[in-house]
mmCIF file of the N, C-alpha and C atoms, coordinates in Angstrom:
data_MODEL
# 
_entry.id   MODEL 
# 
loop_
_atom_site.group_PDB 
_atom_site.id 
_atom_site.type_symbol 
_atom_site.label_atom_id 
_atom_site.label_alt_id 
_atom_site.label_comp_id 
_atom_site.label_asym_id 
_atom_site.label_entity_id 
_atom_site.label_seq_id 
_atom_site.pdbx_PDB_ins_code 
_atom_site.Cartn_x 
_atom_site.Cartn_y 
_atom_site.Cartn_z 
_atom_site.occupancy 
_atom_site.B_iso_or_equiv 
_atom_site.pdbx_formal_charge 
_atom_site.auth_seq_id 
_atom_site.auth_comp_id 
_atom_site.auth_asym_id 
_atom_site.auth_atom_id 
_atom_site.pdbx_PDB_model_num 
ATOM 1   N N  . UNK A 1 1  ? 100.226 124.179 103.487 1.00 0.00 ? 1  UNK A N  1 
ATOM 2   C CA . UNK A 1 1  ? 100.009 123.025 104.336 1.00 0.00 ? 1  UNK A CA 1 
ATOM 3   C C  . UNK A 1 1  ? 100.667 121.768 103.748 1.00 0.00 ? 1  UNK A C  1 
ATOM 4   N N  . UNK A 1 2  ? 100.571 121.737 102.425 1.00 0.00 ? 2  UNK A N  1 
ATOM 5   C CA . UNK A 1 2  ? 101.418 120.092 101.576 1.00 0.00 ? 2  UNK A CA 1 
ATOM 6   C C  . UNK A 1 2  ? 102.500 120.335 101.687 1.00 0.00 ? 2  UNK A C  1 
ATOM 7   N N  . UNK A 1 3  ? 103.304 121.879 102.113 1.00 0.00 ? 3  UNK A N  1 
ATOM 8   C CA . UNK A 1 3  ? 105.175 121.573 102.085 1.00 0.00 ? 3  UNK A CA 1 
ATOM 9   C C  . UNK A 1 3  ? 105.281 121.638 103.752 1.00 0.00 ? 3  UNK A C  1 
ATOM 10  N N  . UNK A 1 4  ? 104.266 121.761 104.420 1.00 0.00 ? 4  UNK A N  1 
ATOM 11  C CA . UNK A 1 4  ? 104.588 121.107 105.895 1.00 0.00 ? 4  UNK A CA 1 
ATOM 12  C C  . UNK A 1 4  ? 104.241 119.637 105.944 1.00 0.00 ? 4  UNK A C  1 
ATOM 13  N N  . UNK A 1 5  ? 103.477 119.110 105.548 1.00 0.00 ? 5  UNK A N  1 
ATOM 14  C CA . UNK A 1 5  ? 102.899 117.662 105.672 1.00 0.00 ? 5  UNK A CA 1 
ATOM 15  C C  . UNK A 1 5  ? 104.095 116.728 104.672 1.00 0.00 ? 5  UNK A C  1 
ATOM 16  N N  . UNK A 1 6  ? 104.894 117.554 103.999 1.00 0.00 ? 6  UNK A N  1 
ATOM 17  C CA . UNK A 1 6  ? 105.938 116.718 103.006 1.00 0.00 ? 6  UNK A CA 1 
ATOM 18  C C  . UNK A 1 6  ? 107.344 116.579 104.228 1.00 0.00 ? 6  UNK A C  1 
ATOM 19  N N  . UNK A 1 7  ? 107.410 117.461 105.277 1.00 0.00 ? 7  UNK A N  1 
ATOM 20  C CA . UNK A 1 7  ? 108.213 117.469 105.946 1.00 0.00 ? 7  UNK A CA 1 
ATOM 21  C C  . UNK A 1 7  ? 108.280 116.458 107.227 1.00 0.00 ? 7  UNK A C  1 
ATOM 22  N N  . UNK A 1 8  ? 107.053 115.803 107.654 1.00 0.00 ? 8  UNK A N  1 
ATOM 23  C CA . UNK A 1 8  ? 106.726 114.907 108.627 1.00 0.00 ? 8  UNK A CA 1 
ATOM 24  C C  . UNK A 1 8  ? 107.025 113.453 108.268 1.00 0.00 ? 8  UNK A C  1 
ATOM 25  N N  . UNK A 1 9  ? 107.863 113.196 109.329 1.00 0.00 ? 9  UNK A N  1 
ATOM 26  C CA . UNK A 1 9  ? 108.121 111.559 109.192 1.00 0.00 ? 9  UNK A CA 1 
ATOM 27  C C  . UNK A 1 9  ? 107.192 110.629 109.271 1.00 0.00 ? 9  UNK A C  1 
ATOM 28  N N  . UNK A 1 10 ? 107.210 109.418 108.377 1.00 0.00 ? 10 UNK A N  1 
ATOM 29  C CA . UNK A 1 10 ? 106.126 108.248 109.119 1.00 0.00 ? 10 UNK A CA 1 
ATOM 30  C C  . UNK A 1 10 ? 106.207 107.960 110.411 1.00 0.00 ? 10 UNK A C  1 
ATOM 31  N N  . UNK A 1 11 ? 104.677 107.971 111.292 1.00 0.00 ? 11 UNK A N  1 
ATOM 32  C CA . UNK A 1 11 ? 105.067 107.621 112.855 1.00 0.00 ? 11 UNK A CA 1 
ATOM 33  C C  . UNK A 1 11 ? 105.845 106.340 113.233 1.00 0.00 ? 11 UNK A C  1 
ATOM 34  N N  . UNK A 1 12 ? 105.996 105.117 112.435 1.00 0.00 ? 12 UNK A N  1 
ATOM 35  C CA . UNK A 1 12 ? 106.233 104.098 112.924 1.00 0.00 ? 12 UNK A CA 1 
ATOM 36  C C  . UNK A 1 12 ? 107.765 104.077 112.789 1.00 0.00 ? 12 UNK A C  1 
ATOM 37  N N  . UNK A 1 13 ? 108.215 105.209 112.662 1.00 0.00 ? 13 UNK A N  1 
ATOM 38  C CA . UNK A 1 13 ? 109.811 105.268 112.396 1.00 0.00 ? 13 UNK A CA 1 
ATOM 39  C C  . UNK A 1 13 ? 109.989 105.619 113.875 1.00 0.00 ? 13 UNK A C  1 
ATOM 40  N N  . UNK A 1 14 ? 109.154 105.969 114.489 1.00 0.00 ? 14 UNK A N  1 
ATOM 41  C CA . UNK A 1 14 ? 109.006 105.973 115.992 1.00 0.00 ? 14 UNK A CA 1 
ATOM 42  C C  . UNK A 1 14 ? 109.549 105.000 117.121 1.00 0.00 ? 14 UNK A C  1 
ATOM 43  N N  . UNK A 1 15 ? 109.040 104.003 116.126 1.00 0.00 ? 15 UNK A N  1 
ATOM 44  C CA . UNK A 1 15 ? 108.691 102.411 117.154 1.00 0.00 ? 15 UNK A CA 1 
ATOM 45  C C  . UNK A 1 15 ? 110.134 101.314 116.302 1.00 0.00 ? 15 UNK A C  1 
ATOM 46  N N  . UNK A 1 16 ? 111.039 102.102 116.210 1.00 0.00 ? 16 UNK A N  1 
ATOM 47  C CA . UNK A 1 16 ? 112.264 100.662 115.273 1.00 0.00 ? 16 UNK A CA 1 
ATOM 48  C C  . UNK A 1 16 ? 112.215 99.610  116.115 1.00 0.00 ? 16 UNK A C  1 
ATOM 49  N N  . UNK A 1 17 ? 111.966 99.316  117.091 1.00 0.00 ? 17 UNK A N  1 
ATOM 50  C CA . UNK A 1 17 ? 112.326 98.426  117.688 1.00 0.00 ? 17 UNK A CA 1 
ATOM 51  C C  . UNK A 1 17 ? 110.875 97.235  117.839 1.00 0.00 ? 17 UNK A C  1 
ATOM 52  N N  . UNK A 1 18 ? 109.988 97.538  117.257 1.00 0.00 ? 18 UNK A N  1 
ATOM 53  C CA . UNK A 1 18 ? 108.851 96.584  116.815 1.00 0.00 ? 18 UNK A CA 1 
ATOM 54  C C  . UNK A 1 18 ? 108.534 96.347  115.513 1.00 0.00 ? 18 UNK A C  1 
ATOM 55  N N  . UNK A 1 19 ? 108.338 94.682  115.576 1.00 0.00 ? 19 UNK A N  1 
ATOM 56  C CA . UNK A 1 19 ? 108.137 94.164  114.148 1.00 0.00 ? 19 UNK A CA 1 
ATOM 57  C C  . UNK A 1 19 ? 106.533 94.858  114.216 1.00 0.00 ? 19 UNK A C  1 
ATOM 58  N N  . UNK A 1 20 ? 106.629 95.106  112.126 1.00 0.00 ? 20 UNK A N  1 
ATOM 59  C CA . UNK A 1 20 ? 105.231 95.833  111.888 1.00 0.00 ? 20 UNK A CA 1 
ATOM 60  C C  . UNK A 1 20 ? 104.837 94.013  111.371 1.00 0.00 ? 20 UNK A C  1 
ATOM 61  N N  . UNK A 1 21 ? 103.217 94.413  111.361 1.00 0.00 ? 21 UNK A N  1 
ATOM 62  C CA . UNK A 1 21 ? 102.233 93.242  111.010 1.00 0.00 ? 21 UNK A CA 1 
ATOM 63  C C  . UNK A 1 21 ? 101.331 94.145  110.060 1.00 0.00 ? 21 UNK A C  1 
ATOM 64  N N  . UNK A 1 22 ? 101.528 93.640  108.841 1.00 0.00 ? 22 UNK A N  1 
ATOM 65  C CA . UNK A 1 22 ? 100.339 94.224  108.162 1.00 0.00 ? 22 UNK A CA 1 
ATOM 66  C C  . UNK A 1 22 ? 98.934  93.168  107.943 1.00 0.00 ? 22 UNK A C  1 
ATOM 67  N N  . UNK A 1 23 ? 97.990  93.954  108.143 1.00 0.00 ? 23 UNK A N  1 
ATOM 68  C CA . UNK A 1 23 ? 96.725  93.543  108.222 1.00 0.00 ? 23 UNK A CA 1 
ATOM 69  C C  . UNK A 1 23 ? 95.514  93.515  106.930 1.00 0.00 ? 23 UNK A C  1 
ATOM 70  N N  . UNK A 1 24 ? 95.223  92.291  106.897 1.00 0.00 ? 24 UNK A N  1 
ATOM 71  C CA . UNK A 1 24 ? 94.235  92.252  105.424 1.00 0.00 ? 24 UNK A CA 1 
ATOM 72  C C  . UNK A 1 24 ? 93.238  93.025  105.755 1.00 0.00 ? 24 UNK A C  1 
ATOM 73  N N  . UNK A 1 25 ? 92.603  92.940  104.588 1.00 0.00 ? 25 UNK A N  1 
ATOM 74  C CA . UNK A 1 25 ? 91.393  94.435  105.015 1.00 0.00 ? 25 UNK A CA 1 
ATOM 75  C C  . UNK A 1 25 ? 90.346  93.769  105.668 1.00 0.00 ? 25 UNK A C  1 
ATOM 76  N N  . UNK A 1 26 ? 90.160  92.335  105.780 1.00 0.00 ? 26 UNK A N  1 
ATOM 77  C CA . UNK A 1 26 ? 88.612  91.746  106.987 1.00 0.00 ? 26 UNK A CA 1 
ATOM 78  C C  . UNK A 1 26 ? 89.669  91.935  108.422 1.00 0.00 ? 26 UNK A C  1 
ATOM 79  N N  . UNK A 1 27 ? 90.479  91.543  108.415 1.00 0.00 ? 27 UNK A N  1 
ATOM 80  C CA . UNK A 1 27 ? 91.700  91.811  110.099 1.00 0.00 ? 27 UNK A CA 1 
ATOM 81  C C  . UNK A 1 27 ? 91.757  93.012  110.113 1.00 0.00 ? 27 UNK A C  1 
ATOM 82  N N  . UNK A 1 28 ? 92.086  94.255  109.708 1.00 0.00 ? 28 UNK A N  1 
ATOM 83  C CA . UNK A 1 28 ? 92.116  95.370  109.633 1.00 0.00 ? 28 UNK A CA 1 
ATOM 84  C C  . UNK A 1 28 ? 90.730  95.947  110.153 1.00 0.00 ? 28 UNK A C  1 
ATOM 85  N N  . UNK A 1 29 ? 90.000  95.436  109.496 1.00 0.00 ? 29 UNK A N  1 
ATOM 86  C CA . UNK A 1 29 ? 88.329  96.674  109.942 1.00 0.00 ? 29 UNK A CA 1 
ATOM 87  C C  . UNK A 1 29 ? 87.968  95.605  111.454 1.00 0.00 ? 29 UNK A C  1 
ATOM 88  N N  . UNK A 1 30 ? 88.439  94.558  111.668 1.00 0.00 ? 30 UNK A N  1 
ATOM 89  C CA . UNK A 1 30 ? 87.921  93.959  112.829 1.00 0.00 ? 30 UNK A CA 1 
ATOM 90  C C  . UNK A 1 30 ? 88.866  94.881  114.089 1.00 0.00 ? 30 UNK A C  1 
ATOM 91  N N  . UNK A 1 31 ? 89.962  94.834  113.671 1.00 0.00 ? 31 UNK A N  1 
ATOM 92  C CA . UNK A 1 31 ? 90.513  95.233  114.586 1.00 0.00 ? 31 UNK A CA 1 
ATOM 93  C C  . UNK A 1 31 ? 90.408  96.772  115.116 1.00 0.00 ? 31 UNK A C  1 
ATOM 94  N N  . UNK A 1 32 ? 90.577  97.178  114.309 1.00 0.00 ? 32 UNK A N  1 
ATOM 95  C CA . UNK A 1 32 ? 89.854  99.027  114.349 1.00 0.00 ? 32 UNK A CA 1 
ATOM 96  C C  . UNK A 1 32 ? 88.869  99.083  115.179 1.00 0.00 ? 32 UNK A C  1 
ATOM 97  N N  . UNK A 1 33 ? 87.902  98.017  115.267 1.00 0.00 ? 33 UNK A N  1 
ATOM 98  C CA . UNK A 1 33 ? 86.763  98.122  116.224 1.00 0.00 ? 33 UNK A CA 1 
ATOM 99  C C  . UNK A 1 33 ? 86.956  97.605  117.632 1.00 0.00 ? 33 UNK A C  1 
ATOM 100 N N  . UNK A 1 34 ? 88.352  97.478  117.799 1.00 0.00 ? 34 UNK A N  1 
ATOM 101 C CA . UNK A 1 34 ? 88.738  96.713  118.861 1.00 0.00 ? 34 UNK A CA 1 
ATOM 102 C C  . UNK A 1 34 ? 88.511  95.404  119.208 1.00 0.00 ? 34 UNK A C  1 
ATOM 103 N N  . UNK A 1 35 ? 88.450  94.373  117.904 1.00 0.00 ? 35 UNK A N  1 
ATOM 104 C CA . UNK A 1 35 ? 88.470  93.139  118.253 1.00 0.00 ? 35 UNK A CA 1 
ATOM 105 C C  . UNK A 1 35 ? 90.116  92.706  118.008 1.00 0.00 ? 35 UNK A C  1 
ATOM 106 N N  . UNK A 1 36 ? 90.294  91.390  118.643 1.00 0.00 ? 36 UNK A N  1 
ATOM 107 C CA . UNK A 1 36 ? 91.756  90.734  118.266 1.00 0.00 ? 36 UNK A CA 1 
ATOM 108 C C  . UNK A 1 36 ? 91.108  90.074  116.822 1.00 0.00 ? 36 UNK A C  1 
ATOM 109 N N  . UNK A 1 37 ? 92.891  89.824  116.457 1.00 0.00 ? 37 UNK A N  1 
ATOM 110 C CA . UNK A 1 37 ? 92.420  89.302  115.248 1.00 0.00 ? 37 UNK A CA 1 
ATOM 111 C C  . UNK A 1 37 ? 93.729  88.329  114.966 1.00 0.00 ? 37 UNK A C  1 
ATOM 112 N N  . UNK A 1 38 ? 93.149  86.872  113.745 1.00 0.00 ? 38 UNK A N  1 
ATOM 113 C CA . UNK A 1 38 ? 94.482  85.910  113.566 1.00 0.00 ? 38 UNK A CA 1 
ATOM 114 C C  . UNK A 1 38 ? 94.963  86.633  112.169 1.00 0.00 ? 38 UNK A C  1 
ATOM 115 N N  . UNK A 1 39 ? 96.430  86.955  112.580 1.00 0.00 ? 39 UNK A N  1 
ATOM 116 C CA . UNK A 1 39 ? 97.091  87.278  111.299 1.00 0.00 ? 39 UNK A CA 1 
ATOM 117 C C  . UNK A 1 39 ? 98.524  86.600  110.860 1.00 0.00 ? 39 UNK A C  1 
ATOM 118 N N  . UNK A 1 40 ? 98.283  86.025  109.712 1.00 0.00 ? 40 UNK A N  1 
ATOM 119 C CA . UNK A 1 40 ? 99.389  84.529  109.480 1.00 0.00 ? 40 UNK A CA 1 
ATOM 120 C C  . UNK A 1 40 ? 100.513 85.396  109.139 1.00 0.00 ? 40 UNK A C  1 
ATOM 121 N N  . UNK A 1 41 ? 101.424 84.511  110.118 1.00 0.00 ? 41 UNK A N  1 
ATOM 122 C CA . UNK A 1 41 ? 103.124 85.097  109.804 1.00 0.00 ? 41 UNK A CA 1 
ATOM 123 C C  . UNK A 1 41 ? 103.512 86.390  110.913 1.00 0.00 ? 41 UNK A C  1 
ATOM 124 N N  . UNK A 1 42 ? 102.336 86.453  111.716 1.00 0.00 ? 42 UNK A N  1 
ATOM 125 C CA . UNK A 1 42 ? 103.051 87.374  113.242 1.00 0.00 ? 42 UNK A CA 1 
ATOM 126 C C  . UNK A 1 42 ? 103.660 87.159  113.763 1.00 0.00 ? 42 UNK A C  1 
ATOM 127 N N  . UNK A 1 43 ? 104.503 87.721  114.661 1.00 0.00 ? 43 UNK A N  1 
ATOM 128 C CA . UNK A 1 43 ? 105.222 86.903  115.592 1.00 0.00 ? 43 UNK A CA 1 
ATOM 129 C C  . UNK A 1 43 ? 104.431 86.128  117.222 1.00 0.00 ? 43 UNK A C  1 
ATOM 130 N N  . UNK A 1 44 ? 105.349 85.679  118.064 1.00 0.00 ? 44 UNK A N  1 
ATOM 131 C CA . UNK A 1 44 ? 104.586 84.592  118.608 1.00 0.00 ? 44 UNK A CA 1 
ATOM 132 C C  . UNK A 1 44 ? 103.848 85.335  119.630 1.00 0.00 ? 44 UNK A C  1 
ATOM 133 N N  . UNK A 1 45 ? 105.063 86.469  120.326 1.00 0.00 ? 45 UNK A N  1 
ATOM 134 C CA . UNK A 1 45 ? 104.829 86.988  121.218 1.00 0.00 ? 45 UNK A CA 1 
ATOM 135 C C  . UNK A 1 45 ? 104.944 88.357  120.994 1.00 0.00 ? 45 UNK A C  1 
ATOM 136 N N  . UNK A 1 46 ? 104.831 89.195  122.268 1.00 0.00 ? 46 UNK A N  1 
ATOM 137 C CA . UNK A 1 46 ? 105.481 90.505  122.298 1.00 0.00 ? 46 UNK A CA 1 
ATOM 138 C C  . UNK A 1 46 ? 104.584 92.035  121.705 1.00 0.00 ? 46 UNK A C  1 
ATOM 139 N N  . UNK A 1 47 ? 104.814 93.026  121.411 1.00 0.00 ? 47 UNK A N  1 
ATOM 140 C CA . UNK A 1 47 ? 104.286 93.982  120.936 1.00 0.00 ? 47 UNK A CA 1 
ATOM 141 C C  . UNK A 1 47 ? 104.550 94.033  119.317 1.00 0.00 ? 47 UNK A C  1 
ATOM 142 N N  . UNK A 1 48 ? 103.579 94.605  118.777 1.00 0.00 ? 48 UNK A N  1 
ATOM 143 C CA . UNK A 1 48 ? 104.161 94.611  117.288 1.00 0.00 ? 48 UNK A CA 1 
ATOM 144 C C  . UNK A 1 48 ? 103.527 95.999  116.862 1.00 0.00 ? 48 UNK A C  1 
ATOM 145 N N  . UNK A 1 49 ? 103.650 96.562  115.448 1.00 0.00 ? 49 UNK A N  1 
ATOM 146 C CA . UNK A 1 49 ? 103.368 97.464  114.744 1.00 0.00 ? 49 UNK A CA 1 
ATOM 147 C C  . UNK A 1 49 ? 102.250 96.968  113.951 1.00 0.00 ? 49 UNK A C  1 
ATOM 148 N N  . UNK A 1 50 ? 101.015 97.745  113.767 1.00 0.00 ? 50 UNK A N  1 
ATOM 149 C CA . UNK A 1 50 ? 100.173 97.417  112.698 1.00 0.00 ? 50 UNK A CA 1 
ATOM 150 C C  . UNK A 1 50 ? 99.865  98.412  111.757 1.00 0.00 ? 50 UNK A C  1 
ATOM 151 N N  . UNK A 1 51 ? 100.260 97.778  110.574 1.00 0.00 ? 51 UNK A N  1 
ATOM 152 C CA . UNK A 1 51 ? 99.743  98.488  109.250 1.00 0.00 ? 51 UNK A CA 1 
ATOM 153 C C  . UNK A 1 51 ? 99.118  98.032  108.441 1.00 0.00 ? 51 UNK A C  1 
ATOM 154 N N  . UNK A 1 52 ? 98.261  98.762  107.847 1.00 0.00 ? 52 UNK A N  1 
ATOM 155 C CA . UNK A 1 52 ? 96.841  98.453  107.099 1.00 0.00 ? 52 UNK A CA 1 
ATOM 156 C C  . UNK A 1 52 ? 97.695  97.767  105.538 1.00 0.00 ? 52 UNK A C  1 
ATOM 157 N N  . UNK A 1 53 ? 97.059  96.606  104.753 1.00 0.00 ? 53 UNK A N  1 
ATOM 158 C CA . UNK A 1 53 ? 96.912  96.202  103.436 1.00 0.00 ? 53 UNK A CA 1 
ATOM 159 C C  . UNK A 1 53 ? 97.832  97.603  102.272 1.00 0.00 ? 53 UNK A C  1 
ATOM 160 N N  . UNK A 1 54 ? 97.410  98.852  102.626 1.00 0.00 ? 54 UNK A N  1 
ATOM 161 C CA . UNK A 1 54 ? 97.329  99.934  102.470 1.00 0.00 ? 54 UNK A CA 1 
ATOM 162 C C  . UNK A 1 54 ? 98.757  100.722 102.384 1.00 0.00 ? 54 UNK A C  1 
ATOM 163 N N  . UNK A 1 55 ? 99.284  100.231 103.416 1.00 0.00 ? 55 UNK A N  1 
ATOM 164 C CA . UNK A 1 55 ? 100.451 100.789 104.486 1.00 0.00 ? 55 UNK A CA 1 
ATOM 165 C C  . UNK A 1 55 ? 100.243 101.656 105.524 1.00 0.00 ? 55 UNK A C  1 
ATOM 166 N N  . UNK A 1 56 ? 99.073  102.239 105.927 1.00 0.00 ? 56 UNK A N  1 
ATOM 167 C CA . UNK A 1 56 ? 98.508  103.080 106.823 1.00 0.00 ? 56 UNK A CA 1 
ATOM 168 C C  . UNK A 1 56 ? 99.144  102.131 108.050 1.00 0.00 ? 56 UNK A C  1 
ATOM 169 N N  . UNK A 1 57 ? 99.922  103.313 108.861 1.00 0.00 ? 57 UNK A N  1 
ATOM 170 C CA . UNK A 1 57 ? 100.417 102.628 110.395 1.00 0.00 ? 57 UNK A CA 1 
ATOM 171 C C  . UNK A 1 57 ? 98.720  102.933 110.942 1.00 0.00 ? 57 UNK A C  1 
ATOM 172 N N  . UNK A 1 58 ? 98.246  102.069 111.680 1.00 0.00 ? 58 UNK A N  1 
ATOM 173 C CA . UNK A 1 58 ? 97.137  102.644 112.481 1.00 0.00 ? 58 UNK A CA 1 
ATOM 174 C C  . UNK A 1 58 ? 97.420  102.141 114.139 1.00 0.00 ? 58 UNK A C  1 
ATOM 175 N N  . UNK A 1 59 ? 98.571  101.953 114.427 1.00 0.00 ? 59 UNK A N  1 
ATOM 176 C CA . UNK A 1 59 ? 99.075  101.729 115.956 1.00 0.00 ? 59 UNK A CA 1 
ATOM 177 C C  . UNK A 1 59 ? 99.445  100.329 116.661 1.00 0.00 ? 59 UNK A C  1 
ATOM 178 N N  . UNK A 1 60 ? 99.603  99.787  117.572 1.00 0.00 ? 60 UNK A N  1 
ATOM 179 C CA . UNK A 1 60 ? 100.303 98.834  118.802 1.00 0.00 ? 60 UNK A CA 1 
ATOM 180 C C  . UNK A 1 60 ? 99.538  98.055  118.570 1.00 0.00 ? 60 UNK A C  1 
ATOM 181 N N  . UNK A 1 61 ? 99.758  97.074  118.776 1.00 0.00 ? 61 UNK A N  1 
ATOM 182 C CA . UNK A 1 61 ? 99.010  95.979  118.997 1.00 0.00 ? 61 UNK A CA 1 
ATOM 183 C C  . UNK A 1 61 ? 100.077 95.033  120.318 1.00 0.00 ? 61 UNK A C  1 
ATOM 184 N N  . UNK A 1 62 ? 99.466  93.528  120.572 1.00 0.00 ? 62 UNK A N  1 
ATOM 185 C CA . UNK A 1 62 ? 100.177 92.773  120.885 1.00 0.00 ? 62 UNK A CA 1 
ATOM 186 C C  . UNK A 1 62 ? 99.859  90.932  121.019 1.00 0.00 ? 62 UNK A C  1 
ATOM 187 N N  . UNK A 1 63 ? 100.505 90.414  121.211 1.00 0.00 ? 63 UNK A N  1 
ATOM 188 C CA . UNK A 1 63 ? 100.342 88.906  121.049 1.00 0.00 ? 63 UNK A CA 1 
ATOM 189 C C  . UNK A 1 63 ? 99.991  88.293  121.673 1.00 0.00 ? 63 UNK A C  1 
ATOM 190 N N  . UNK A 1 64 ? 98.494  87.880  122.147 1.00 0.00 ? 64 UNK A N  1 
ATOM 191 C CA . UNK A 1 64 ? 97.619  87.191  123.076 1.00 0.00 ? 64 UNK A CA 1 
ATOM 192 C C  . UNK A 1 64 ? 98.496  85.944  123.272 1.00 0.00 ? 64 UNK A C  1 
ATOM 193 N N  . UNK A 1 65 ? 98.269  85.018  124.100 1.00 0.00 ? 65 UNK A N  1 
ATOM 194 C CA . UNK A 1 65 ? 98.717  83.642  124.549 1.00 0.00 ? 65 UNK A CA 1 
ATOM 195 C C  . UNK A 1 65 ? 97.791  82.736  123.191 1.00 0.00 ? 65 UNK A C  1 
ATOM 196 N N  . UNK A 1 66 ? 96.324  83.155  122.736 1.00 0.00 ? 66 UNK A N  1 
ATOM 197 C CA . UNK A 1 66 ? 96.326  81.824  121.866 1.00 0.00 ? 66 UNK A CA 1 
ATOM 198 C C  . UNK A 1 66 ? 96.802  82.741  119.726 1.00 0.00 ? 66 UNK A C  1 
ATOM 199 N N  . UNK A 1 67 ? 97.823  82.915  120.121 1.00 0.00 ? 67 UNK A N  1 
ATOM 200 C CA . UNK A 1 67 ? 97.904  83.738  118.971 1.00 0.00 ? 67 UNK A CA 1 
ATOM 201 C C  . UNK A 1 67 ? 97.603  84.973  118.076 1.00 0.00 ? 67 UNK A C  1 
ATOM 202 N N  . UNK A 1 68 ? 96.696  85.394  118.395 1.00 0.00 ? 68 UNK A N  1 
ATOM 203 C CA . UNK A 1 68 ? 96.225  86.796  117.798 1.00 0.00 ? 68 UNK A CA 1 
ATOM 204 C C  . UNK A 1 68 ? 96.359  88.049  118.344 1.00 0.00 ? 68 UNK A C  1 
ATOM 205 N N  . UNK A 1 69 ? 96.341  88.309  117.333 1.00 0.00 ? 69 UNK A N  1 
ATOM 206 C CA . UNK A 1 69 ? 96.564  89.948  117.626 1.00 0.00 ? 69 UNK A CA 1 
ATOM 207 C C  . UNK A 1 69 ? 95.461  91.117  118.422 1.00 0.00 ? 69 UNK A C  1 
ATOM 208 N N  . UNK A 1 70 ? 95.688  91.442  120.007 1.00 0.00 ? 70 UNK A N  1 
ATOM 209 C CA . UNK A 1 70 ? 95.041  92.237  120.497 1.00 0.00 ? 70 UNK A CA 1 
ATOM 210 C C  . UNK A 1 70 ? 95.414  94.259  120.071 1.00 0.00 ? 70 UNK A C  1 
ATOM 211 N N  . UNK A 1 71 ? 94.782  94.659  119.804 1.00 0.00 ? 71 UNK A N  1 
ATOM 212 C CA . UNK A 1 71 ? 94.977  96.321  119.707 1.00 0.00 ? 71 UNK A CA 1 
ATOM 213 C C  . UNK A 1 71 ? 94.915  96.786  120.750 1.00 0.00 ? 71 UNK A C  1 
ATOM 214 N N  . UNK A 1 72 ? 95.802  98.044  121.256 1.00 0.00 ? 72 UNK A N  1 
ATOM 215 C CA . UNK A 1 72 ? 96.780  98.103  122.540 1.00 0.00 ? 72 UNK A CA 1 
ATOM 216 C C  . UNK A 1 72 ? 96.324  99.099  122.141 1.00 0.00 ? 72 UNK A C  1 
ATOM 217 N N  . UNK A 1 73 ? 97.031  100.500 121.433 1.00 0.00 ? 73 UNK A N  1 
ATOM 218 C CA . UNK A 1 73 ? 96.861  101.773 120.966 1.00 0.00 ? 73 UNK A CA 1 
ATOM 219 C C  . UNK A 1 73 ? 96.944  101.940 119.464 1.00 0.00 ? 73 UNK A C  1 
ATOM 220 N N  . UNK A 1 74 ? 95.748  102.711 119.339 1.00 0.00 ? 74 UNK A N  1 
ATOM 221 C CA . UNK A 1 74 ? 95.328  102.665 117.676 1.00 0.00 ? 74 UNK A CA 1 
ATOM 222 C C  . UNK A 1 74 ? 95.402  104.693 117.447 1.00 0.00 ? 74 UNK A C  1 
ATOM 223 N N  . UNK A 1 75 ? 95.953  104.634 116.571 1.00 0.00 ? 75 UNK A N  1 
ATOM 224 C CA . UNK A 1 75 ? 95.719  106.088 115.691 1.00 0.00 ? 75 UNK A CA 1 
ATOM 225 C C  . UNK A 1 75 ? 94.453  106.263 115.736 1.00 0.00 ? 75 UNK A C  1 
ATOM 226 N N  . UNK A 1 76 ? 93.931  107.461 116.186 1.00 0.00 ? 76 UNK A N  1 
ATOM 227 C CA . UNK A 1 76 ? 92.832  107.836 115.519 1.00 0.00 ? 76 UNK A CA 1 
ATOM 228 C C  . UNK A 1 76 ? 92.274  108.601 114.706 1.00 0.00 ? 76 UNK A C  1 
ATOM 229 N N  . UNK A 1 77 ? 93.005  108.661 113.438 1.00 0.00 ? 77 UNK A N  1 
ATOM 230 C CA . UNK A 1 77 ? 92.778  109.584 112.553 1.00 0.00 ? 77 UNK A CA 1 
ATOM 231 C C  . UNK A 1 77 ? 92.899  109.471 110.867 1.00 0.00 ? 77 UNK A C  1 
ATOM 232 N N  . UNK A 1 78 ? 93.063  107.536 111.114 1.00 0.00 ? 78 UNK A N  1 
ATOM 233 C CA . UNK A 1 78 ? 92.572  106.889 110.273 1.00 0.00 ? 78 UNK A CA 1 
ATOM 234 C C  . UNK A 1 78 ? 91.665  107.025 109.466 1.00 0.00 ? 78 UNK A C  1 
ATOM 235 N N  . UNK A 1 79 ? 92.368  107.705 107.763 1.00 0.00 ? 79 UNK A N  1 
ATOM 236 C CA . UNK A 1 79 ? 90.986  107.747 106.866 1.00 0.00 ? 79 UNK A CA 1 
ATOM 237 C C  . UNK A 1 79 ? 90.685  106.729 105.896 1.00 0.00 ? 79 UNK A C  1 
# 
């Protein structure tokens, strides 16, 4: 099973065309629960990538009108 799991790409090599946002670990566990969250240095607008403090991709997000980050589609298999 570890020389198949050595063979799988990171998912967010998926998404090149969205900036990733990594998330501190109080923005991170808020958001997991499906709250938005303010994360300094996002972009203004648009869809983005979120990855955990960690580097864990945990999925989509996107850029509310007063700045923060709403969760769109989240991994669920986040450990």
């Amino acid at each position: 099973m570890e020389a198949m799991d050595a063979l799988l790409l990171p998912v967010e090599l998926a998404l090149p065309q969205l900036p990733m946002v990594s998330l501190g670990e109080s923005a991170g566990y808020f958001l997991l629960q499906g709250q938005a969250v303010q994360v300094p240095k996002a972009p203004t607008e648009g869809l983005v990538g979120l990855k955990l403090e960690d580097g864990r991709f945990v999925g989509v997000g996107e850029i509310m009108d007063d700045g923060r980050v709403a969760p769109r589609r989240l991994v669920s298999n986040v450990r």
